[in-house]
C-alpha angles and dihedrals in degrees: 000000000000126000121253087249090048095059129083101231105169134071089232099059087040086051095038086057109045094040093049103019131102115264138214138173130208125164096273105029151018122217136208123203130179124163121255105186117232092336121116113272120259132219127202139175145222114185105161120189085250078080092062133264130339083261096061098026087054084049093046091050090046091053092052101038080059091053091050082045084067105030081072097077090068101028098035092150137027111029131098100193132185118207117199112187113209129215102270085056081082088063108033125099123254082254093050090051097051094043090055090046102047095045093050096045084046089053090044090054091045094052085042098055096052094058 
């Protein structure tokens, strides 16, 4: 579970990250990474109905606010990142999940540290 000051809440931050942010695509997911300074790092979600049912959309954002539980560990300041699960999230292992999650969050950083 992730704490109430590691989560995007607003519109405005969901919209300021995605619009400005690094992006990245894997099968499962896209992310979307802008820096924050020394702040914690933030975690949001987009889990649209084109994913599946509540049921299996509440299973897929479970599944990667666990993830971004975990990717704190090495990212614990100065990211707000969006996370958009795509259709063939509904059907992908937790494995498959946090693989997707972790290598796309590793290939933001690293856009986000050349600039």
């Amino acid at each position: 579970m992730l704490a109430v000051g590691n989560r995007v809440r607003t519109s405005t931050d969901f919209s300021h990250t995605v619009r400005s942010g690094a992006r990245s695509g894997r099968r499962n997911v896209v992310l979307y990474a802008v820096k924050s300074g020394q702040h914690p790092t933030r975690v949001g979600f987009i889990v649209a109905k084109s994913v599946g049912n509540a049921v299996t959309r509440n299973l897929v954002k479970r599944r990667l606010r666990e993830a971004a539980a975990q990717s704190l560990r090495d990212y614990p300041t100065g990211f707000d990142i969006v996370v958009r699960a795509l259709p063939p999230a509904a059907t992908a292992s937790w494995e498959d999940l946090r693989t997707d999650y972790m290598s796309a969050l590793r290939t933001c950083a690293g856009k986000l540290d050349r600039n």
